[in-house]
N, C-alpha and C positions, 0 to 999 in steps of 0.2 A: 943067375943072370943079374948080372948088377941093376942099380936104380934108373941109371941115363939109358940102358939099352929098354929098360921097361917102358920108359915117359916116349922116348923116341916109336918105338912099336906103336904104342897106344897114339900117336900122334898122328904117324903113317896109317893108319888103320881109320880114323878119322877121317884124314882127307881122303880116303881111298871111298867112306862111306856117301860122303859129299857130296864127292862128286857122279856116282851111281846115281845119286839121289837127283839131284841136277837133269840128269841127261834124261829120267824117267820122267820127270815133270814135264821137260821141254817136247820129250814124244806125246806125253798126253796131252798138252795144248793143241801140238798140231794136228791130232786125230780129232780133238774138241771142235777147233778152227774148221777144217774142215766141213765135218758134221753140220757147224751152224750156216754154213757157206751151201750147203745142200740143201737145208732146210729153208735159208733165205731162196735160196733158186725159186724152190717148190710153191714159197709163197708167192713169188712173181709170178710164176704159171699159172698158179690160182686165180691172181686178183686181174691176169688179161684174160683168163675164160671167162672172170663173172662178169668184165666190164666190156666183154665182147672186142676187141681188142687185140693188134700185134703184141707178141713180149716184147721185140726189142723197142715198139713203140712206147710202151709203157716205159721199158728202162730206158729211153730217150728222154723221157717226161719226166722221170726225178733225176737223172745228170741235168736239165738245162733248169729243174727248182733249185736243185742243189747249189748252180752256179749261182742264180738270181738270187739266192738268201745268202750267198757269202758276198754277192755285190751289195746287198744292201749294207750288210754290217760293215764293211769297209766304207762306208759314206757316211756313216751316222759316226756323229762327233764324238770322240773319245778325250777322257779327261777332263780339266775344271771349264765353266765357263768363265767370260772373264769379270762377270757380278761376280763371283765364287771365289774369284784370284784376289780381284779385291776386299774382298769381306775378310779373307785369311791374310791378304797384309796391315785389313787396321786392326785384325788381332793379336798376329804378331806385333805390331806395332804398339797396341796399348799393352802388350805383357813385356814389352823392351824397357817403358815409362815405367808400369809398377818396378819392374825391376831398379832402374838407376834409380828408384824414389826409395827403394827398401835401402840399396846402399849406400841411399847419404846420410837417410836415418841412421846405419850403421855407423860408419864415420863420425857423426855426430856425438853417438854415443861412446864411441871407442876414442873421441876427445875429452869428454866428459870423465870417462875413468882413466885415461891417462892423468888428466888434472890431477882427481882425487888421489893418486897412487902418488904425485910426487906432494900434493900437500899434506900425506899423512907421514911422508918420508921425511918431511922437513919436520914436522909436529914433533916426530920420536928422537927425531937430530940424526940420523943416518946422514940427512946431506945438508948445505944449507941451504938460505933464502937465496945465493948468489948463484949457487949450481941449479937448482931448478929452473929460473931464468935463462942460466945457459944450456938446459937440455929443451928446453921451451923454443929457445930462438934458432938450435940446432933443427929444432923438427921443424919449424915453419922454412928454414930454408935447405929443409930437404929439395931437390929434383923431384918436379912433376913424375917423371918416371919411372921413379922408385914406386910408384903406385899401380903402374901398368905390369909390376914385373910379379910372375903368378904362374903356378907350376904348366896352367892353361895357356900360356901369352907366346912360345914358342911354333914355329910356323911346323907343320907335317914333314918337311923333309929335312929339317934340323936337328942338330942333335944336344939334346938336355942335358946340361950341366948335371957334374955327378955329386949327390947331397954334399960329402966328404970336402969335394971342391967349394961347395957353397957356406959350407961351415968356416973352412977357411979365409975365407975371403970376406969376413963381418967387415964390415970400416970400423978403421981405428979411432974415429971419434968418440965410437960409443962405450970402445974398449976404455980411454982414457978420463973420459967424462964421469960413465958410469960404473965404474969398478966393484962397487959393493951391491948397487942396486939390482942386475943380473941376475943374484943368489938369492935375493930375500923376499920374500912374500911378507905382507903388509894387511892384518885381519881387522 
């Protein structure tokens, strides 16, 4: 017998086991069901002989509890209060603050070693005093924009530029301005 008719057999044999299996479970729930369904009866019949008592009065008396505790719980308020709503928006609110306060720190600092990387580039002579200035005045008038744009900043039913595209399409300023700086790491 070849390999594929062996895997196929053993496959078939499988599902054949399954579902035998399957259908024996599903017969012993409903003899279980049942059974507990008789057993409930029996304790009904119990609890109106000792409380003196119709059955069906009895089973009247927990269908109209029944109903009455799921009226209740449909009236009883679900979900935040609205002290609650507000307490979770001044903390969202105060984690929105730490947040823009972490990234102007960042900024801050990512001006600070921008600096140091071009006054050390000029120190070693890669560029000069003139070209630092003009990568200086190029970054200040960058487009506000440029700063909103972030793999995150794209809306859900848009669709994300592909990296390869995004490589492409550096501006040519930076190509032209900074030719060497690109490559070199500055210790």
């Amino acid at each position: 017998m070849s390999r594929k008719i062996k895997v196929l057999v053993g496959v078939l044999l499988g599902v054949i086991v399954l579902t035998l299996g399957r259908t024996a479970i599903a017969f012993a729930d409903d003899t279980a069901a049942a059974g507990d369904n008789t057993t409930r009866l029996s304790i009904l019949d119990r609890v109106a002989q000792i409380l003196n008592i119709d059955r069906q009065t009895l089973i009247d008396a927990f269908n109209q509890a029944k109903q009455e505790m799921q009226a209740d719980n449909q009236t009883k308020p679900r979900g935040l209060t609205e002290e609650q709503r507000e307490r979770l928006q001044e903390k969202r609110q105060a984690q929105i603050d730490r947040m823009k306060e972490k990234m102007e720190q960042m900024r801050e600092r990512a001006a600070e070693a921008r600096l140091k990387m071009l006054d050390k580039a000029v120190e070693k002579g890669v560029i000069t005093a003139e070209e630092k200035q003009q990568i200086l005045d190029w970054w200040e008038a960058r487009p506000e924009a440029l700063d909103k744009l972030t793999p995150g900043a794209f809306a859900p039913g848009q669709a994300k530029p592909k990296q390869n595209a995004q490589r492409q399409q550096k501006p040519t300023i930076t190509n032209t301005m900074m030719p060497r700086l690109g490559s070199m790491a500055f210790r």
